[in-house]
N, C-alpha and C positions, 0 to 999 in steps of 0.2 A: 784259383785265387787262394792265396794263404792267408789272406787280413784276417785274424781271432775275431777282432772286431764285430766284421761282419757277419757272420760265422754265429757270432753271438746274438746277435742284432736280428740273424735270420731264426734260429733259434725262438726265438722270444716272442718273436713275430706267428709262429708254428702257435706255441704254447697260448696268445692271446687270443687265438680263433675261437670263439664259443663253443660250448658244449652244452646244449640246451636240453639234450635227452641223454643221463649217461648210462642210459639201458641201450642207448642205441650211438654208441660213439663214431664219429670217419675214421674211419682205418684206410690206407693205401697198401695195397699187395703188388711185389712185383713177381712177373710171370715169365719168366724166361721161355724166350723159346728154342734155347738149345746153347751154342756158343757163344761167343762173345756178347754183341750190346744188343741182339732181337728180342724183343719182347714186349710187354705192354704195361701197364701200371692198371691196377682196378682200383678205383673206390668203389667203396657201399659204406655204409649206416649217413647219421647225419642225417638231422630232420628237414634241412632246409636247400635248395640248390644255392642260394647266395653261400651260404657253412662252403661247399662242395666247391662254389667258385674263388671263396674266397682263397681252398687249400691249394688248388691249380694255381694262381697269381703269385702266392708265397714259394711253392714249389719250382714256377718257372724263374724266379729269381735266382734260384741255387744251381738249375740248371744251368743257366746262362754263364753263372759265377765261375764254374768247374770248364766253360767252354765249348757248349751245345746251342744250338744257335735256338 
């Protein structure tokens, strides 16, 4: 999807997630595991699993957007 738009929109959306501990921020790592698309995503920090579900819900949106079901 090329909409800036949203793009934008999903962005902002990233950025309003709370940050209640910023000694202990969500970070996503990706892990590759070799060529092409294998691998996995880690989170950690994030003091809460709602922070954590909220990044997964935001996340599967952009997913979706680029065309990953």
């Amino acid at each position: 999807m090329t909409n800036p738009i949203f793009w934008a929109n999903l962005a902002a959306r990233f950025r309003a997630i709370p940050d209640a501990d910023p000694r202990n921020p969500l970070e996503a790592h990706w892990c590759s595991a070799g060529w092409g698309d294998w691998g996995d995503w880690l989170l950690r920090g994030g003091p809460t699993e709602s922070e954590r579900d909220l990044f997964k819900n935001v996340a599967r949106m952009g997913a979706v957007a680029l065309g990953h079901p």
